[in-house]
C-alpha positions in Angstrom: -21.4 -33.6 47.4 -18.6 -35.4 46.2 -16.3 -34.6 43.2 -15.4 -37.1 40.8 -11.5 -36.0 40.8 -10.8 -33.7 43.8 -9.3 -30.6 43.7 -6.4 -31.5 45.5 -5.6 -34.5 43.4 -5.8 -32.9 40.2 -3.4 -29.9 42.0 -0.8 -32.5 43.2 -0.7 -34.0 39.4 -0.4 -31.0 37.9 2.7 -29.5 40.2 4.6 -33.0 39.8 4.1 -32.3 36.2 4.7 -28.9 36.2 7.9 -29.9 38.2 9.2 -32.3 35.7 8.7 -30.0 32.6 10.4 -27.1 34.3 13.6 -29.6 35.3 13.7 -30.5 31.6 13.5 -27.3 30.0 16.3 -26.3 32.3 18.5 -28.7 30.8 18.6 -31.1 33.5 18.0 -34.5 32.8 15.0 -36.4 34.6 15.4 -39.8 36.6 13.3 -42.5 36.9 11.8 -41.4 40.4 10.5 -38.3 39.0 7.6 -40.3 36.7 7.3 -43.0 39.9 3.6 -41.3 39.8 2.5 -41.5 36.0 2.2 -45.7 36.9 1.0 -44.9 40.8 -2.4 -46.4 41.4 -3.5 -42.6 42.8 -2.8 -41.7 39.4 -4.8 -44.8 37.3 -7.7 -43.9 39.9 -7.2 -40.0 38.5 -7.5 -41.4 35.3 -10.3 -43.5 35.6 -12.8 -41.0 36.9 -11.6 -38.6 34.4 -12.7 -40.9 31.6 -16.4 -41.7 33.6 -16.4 -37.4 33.6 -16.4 -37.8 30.0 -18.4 -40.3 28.8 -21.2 -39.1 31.0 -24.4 -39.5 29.3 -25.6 -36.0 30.2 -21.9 -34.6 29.4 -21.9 -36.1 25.9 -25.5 -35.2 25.2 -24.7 -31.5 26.3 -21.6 -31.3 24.2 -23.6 -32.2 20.8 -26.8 -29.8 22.2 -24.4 -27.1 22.5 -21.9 -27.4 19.7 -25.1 -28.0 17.6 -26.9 -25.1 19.3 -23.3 -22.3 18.5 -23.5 -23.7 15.1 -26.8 -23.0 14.4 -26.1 -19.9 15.2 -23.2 -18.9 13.4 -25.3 -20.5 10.2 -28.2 -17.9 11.1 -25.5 -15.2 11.1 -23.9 -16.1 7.5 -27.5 -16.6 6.4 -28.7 -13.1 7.3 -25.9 -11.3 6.2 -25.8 -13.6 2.8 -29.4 -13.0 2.7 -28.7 -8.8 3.5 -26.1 -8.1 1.0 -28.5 -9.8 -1.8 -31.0 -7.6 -1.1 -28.9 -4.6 -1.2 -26.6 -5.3 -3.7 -28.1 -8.1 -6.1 -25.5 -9.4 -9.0 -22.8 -8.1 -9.8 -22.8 -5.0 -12.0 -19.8 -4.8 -14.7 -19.8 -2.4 -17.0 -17.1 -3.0 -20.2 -15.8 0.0 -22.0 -14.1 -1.2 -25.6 -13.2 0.3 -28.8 -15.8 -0.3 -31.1 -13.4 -2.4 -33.5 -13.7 -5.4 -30.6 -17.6 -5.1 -31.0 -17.5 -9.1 -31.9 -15.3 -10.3 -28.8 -16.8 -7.8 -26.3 -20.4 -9.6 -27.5 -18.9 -12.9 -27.0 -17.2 -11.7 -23.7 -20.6 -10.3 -22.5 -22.6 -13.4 -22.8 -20.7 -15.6 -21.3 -20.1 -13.5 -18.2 -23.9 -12.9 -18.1 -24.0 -16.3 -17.8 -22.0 -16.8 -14.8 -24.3 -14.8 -13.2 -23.0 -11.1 -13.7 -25.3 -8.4 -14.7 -22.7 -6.8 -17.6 -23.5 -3.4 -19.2 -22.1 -2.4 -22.5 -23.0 0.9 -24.8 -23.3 -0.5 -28.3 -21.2 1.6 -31.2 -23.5 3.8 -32.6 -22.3 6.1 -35.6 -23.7 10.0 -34.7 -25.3 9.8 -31.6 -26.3 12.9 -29.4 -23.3 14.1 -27.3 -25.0 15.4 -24.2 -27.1 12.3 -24.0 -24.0 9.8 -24.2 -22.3 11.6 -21.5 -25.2 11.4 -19.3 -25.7 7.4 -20.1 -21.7 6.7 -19.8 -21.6 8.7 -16.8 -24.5 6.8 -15.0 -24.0 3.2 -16.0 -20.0 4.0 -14.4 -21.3 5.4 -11.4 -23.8 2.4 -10.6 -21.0 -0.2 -11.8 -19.6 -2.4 -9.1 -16.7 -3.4 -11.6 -15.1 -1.7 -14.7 -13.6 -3.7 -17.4 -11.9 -1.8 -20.3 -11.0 -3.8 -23.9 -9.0 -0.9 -25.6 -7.7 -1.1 -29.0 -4.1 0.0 -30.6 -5.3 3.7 -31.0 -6.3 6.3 -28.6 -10.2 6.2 -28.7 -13.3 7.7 -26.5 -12.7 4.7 -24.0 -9.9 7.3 -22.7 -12.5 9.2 -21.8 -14.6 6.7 -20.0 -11.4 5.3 -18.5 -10.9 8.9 -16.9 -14.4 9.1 -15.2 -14.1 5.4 -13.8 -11.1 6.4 -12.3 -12.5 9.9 -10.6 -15.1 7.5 -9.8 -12.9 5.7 -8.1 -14.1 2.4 -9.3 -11.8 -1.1 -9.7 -10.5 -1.2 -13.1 -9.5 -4.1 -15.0 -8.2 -4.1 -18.9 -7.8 -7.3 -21.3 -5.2 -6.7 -23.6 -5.3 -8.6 -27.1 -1.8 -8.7 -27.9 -0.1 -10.1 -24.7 2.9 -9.5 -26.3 2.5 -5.8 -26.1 -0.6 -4.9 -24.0 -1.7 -1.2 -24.4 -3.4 0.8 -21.9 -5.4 4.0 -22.3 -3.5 7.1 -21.5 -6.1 8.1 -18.7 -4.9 4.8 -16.8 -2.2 4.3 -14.6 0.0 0.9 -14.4 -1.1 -0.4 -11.4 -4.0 -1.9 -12.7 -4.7 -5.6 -13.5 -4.1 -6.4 -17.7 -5.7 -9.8 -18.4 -4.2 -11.8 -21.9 -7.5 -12.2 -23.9 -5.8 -15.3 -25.3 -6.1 -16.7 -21.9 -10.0 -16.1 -21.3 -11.3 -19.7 -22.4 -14.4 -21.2 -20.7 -12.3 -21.7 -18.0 -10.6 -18.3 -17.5 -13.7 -16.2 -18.2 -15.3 -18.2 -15.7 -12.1 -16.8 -13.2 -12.6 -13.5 -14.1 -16.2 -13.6 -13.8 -15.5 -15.2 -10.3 -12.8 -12.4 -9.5 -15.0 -9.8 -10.8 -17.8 -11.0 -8.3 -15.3 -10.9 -5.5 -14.3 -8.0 -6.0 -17.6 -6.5 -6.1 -18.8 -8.7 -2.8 -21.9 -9.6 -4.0 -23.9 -12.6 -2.5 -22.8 -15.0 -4.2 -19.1 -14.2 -4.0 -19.9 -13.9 0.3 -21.7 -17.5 -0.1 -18.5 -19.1 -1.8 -16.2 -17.0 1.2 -18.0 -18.4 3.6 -17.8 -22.0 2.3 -13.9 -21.4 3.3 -15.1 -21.7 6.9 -14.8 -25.6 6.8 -11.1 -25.8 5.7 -10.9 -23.1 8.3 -12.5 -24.7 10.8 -10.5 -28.0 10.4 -7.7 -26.5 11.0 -9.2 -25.5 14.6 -10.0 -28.7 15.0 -7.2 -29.5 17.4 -8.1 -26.3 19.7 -11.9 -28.2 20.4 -10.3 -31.1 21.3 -8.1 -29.2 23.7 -11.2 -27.1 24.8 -13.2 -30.8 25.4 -10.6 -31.8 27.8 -10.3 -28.7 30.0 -13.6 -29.2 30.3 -13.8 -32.6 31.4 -11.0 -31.7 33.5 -13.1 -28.8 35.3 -16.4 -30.7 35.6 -14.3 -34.0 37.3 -13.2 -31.4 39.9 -16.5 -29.8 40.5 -18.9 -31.6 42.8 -21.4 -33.9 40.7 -24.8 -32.9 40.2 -27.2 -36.0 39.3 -28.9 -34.2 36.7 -30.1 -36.6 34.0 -32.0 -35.0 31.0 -35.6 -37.1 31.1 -38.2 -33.9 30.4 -41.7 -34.2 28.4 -41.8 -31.4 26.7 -39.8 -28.6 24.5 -39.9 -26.4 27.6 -38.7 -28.9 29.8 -36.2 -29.3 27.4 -34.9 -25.8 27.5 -35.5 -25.7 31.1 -32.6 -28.5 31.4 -30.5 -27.2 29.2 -30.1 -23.9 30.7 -30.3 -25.1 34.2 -27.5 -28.3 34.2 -24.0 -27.3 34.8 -22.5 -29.2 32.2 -24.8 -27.9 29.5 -23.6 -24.4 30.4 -20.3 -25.2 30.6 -20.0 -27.1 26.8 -22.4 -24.6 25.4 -20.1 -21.7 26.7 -16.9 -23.5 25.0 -18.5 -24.7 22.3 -19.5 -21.0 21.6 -16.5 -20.0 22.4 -14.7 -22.1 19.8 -17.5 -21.2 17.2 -17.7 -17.8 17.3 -13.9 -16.2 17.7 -12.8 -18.2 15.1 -15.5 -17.0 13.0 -15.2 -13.6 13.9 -11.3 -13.7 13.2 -12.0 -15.6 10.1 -14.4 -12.7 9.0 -12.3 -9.6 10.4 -9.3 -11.0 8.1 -11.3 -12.3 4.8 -13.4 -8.7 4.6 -11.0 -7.0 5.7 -8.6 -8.1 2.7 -11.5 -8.4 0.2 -11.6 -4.2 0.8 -7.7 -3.7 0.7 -7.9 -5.4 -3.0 -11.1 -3.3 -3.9 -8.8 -0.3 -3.0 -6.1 -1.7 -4.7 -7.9 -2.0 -8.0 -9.8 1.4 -7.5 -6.1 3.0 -6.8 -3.8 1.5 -9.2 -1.8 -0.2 -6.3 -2.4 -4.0 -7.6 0.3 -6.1 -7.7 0.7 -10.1 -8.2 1.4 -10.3 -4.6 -1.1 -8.8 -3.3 -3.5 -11.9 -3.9 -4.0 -14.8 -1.3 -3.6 -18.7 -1.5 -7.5 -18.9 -1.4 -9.8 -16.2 -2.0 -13.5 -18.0 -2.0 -14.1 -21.8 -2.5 -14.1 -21.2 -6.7 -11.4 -18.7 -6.8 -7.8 -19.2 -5.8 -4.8 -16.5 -6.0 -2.9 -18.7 -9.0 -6.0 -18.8 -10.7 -6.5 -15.3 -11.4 -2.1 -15.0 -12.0 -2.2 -17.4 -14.8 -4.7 -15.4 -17.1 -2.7 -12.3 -16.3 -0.3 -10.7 -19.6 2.8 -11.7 -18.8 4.6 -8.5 -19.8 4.3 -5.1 -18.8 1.4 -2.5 -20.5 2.5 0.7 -21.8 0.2 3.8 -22.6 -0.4 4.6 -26.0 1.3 7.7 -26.1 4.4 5.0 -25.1 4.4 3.0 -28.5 7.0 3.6 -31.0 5.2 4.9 -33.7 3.4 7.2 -31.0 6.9 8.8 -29.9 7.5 8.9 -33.9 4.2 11.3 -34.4 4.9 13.8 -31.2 6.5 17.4 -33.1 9.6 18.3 -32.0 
């Protein structure tokens, strides 16, 4: 059997090459003699059955069978696991806590987040109602919330309380402030929550913070829009397949040929081929190759960061920085930064005419 390139030549190419490289990253400067062989007719024959290695019929049609082939597995992968997490989690589940005085705003807050797909919970203000059985209701919808959003007003109110169980609870908390001048935060929270400016959530920022609040929670939809990243992602791999293509070119024009032309009758014969040719294997191996660690690296760094924020927000460690460039394909880092309060929130007990009341 005959190779298309022989070892040997493709060994004598590379050490000239090698040769020159090492002479110019020593500093010295290369003469004229030492690329005699890039116009040598040895080399143009190189060449030339490098490019009949590639435009094989049976090379080219392996290549799309097997990129084609690691695809459609990666797609069965993000589909099961898409499919997975909305079984077992569903929507979203937000649950708002709000002085009573905001009824109007939380109402108008509720439906438009319920429809961007959130399932949001709220406990309507009720005058006298029986102690033991709000507890019990407070205390379960927090518990089975993915998300807690608090609206407090200007005066110390029961949403301290609820803000104190969400917090043993460990849940991500998010306030909206309605003065971004001076947002207020109950005196159960810490600071190192996120405070959003209720000015700011229009159409377009509720839909952000529904968006975030999905994200946060990593429900399917918000695992759908993170894995439509994967094609920015991928693009910028793009380079490494074409550098994977080549050294595999380069390794099948070494190797003996095998006259193994794909003509079978029938879906088995098919697969028969396809797992029997040497240059199926070979593509499918690369192409799998450059499929699947990018897509394991892409998902070890995305999941890992979407649980360092949901820790961050479930232990008052959030800061601005924090966020990412891109978080899913509808939800970027300066998105959720511009509908942020501006200023810093102090707790109630912090105000002026607070400090004024405490006895001395």
């Amino acid at each position: 059997m005959n190779a298309l390139v022989s070892i040997d030549d493709t060994a004598r190419l590379l050490a000239k090459l090698a040769k020159v490289l090492k002479g110019l990253g020593e500093g010295h400067g290369a003469h004229e003699s030492d690329f005699w062989w890039l116009v040598s007719p040895q080399t143009w024959k190189w060449i030339k059955r490098l490019i009949e290695s590639a435009t094989l019929p049976e090379v080219l049609f392996a290549f799309g069978i097997a990129v084609g082939a690691s695809l459609a597995v990666v797609g069965l992968v993000m589909g099961a696991d898409v499919l997975a997490t909305a079984i077992r989690r569903g929507r979203a589940r937000v649950f708002i806590s709000y002085e009573h005085g905001h009824d109007h705003i939380v109402a108008d807050i509720v439906r438009r987040m319920t429809n961007a797909r959130l399932r949001v919970e709220r406990l309507p203000y009720v005058d006298a109602p029986d102690h033991d059985d709000l507890l019990e209701d407070i205390t379960l919808r927090i518990q089975r919330c993915d998300v807690f959003l608090c609206l407090p007003g200007p005066n110390p109110s029961f949403v301290e309380s609820e803000v104190f169980m969400a917090r043993g609870a460990q849940k991500p908390l998010l306030f909206v402030a309605a003065d971004s001048n001076s947002p207020t935060i109950p005196n159960t929270a810490k600071k190192g929550y996120p405070v959003f400016d209720l000015m700011r959530l229009n159409a377009a920022g509720i839909q952000v913070l529904a968006a975030f609040c999905s994200y946060v929670a990593g429900d399917w939809r918000a695992k759908l829009r993170m894995y439509g990243t994967l094609r920015r992602y991928y693009g910028k791999c793009a380079g490494i397949l074409l550098g994977l293509y080549a050294s595999a070119i380069i390794t099948m024009a070494v190797l003996p040929r095998q006259a193994n032309h794909p003509h079978p009758s029938s879906v088995w014969g098919w697969l028969s081929w396809f797992f029997s040719g040497r240059e199926t294997l070979i593509f499918f191996g690369i192409s799998l190759a450059f499929v699947a660690i990018p897509y394991s690296i892409f998902c070890f760094i995305r999941f890992a960061f979407q649980r360092r924020l949901r820790a961050a927000l479930s232990h008052q460690t959030f800061e601005n920085g924090l966020l990412r460039d891109v978080l899913d394909t509808s939800l970027e880092g300066q998105d959720i930064v511009s509908i942020l309060c501006p200023a810093k929130p102090v707790a109630h007990h912090e105000l002026p005419e607070a400090v004024d009341r405490v006895p001395t």
